[in-house]
BABA-535452 format. One record per residue (C-alpha): x, y, z; residue in three letters. Coordinates in steps of 0.05 Angstrom, whole numbers, padded with zeros to 5 digits, always signed. Last residue first. Example, Ala and Ser with C-alpha at 12.3 -4.5 7.8 and 13.67 -1.06 7.14 Angstrom:
2
+00273-00021+00143SER/+00246-00090+00156ALA/
This chain:
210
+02785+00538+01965UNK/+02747+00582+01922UNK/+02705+00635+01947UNK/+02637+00637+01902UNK/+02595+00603+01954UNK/+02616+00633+02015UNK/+02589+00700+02000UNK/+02634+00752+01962UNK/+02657+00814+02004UNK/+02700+00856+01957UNK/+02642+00885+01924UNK/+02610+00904+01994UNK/+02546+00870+02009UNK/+02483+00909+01993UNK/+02453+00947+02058UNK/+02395+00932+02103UNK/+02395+00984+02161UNK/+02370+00967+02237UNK/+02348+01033+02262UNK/+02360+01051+02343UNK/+02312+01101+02371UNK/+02312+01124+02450UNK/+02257+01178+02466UNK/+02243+01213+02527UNK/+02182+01231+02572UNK/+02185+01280+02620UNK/+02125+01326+02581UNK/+02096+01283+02536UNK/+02119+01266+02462UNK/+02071+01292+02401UNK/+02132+01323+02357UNK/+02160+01258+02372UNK/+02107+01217+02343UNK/+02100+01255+02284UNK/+02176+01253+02263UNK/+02181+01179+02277UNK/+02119+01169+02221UNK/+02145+01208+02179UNK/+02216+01196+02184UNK/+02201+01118+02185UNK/+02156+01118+02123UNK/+02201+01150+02080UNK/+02260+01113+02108UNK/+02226+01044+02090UNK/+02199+01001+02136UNK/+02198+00932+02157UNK/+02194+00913+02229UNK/+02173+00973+02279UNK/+02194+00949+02354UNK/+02169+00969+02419UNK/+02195+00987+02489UNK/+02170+01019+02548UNK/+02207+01034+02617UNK/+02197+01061+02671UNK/+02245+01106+02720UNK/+02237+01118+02796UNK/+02282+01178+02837UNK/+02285+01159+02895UNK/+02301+01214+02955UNK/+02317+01206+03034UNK/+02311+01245+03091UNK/+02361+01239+03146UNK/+02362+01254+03224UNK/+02419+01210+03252UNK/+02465+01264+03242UNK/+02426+01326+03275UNK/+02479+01376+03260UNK/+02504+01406+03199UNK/+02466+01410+03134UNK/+02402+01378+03169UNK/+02358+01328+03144UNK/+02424+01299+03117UNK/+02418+01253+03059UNK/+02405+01190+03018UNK/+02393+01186+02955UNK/+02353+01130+02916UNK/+02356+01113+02841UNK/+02298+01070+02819UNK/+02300+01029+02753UNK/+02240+00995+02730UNK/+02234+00926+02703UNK/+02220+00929+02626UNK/+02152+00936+02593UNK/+02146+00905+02524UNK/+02120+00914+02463UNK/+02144+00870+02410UNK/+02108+00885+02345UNK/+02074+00946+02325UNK/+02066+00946+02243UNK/+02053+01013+02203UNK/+01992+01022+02159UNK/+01997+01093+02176UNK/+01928+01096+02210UNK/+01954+01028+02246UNK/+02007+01065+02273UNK/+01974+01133+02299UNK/+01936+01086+02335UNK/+01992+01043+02368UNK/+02037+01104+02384UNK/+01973+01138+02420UNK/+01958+01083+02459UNK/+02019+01079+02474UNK/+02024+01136+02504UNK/+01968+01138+02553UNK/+02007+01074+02583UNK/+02074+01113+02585UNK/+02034+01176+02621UNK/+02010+01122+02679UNK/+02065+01093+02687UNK/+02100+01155+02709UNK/+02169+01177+02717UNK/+02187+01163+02632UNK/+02230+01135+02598UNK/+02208+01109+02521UNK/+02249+01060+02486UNK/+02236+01054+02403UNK/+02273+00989+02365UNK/+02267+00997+02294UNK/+02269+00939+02251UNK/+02292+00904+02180UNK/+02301+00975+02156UNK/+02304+00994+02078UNK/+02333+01056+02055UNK/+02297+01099+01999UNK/+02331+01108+01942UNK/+02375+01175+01933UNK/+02342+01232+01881UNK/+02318+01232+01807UNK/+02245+01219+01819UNK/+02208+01223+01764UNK/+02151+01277+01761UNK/+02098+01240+01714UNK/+02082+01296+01655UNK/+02017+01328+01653UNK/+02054+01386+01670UNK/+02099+01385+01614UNK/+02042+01357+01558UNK/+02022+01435+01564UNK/+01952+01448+01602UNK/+01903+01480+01549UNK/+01875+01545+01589UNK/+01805+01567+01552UNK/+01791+01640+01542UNK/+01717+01643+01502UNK/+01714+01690+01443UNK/+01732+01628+01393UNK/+01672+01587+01423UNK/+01624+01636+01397UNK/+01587+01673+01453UNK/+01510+01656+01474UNK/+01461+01710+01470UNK/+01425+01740+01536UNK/+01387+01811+01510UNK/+01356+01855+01559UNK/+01308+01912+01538UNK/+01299+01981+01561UNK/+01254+02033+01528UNK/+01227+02104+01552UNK/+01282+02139+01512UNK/+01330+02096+01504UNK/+01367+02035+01528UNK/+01408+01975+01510UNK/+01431+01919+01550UNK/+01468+01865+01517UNK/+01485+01797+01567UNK/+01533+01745+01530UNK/+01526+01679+01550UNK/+01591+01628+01558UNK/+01579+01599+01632UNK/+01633+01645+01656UNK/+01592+01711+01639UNK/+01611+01769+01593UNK/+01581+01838+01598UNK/+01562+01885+01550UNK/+01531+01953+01562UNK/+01497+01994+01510UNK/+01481+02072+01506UNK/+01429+02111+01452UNK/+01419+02180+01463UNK/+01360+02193+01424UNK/+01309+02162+01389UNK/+01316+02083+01401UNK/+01270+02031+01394UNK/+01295+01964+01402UNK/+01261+01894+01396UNK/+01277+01887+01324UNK/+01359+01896+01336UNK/+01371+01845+01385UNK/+01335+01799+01344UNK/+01367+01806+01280UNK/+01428+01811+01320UNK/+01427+01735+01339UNK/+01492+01703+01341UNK/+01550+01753+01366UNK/+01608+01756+01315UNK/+01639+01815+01358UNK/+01645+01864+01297UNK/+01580+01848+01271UNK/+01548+01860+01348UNK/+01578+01922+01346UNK/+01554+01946+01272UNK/+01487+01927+01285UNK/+01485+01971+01343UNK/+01511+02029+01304UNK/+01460+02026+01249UNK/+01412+02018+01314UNK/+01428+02095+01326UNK/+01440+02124+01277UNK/+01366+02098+01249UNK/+01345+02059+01194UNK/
């Protein structure tokens, strides 16, 4: 046998590759023998060896042990449990939006109503309360021409809507989207309704004694 596959055999021994037998009777090698090996995902192992006027390929699968596999620990499998606050409960949320123009306030709450119902969130109460206009009066002219005025209103609408039944999760998120999506000149008014336990020394009527 020659150097030259004596030292083939020998690598593929070393490696536990399946299959020398026929690596090594396909090869004929005089001189300067080389050999490449290169290691795929899917768990073959590609062994390239050339002489003098002969090439040949050889795909082989690897042994399991030569593969790297990542075992995730029972840790991150592991539920993460919450150790913080509850949530808070709301019975409602009352939402008034000002705004100059109708028209804006309309466009609005469209949006508010769809980005509700994606969030599963309930729209109840939606009403549009009379409008408040401010007027000013005043001189056309700083000083002279008296009976020559001009005068200013200033005209503010109103929408209101209420959210029943939500926990603080759901509130900041869906409060916190809605805001960060507010037209220009509009503003925002929210008032939470909390549910809380009684205090200890509150007792209902039931359990005072007379």
């Amino acid at each position: 046998m020659w150097p030259g596959i004596r030292s083939i055999l020998s690598f593929h021994a070393r490696r536990g590759v399946a299959g020398v037998r026929a690596a090594s009777q396909g090869v004929i090698c005089r001189t300067g023998v080389s050999q490449a090996v290169r290691v795929y995902s899917v768990g073959m192992v590609q062994s390239q060896v050339c002489g003098v006027g002969v090439c040949q390929t050889v795909v082989q699968p690897v042994p399991a042990r030569f593969l790297h596999t990542t075992n995730p620990s029972s840790t991150e499998n592991s539920l993460v449990v919450d150790d913080g606050e509850p949530d808070r409960l709301y019975s409602v949320i009352d939402v008034e939006c000002r705004g100059h123009d109708p028209v804006v306030l309309r466009s609005y709450l469209t949006f508010l109503s769809t980005a509700a119902s994606h969030l599963g969130v309930a729209v109840q109460d939606v009403a549009w309360p009379t409008k408040h206009i401010k007027r000013w009066t005043l001189l056309k002219s700083v000083h002279i021409h008296k009976k020559h005025r001009v005068q200013y209103e200033a005209r503010t609408h109103f929408l209101t809507l209420s959210l029943p039944r939500l926990t603080q999760s759901t509130a900041d998120t869906y409060l916190e989207y809605i805001q960060r999506n507010l037209p220009e000149g509009v503003a925002m008014k929210v008032t939470r309704h909390e549910l809380q336990k009684l205090p200890q020394h509150v007792k209902p009527s039931s359990e005072v004694s007379v």
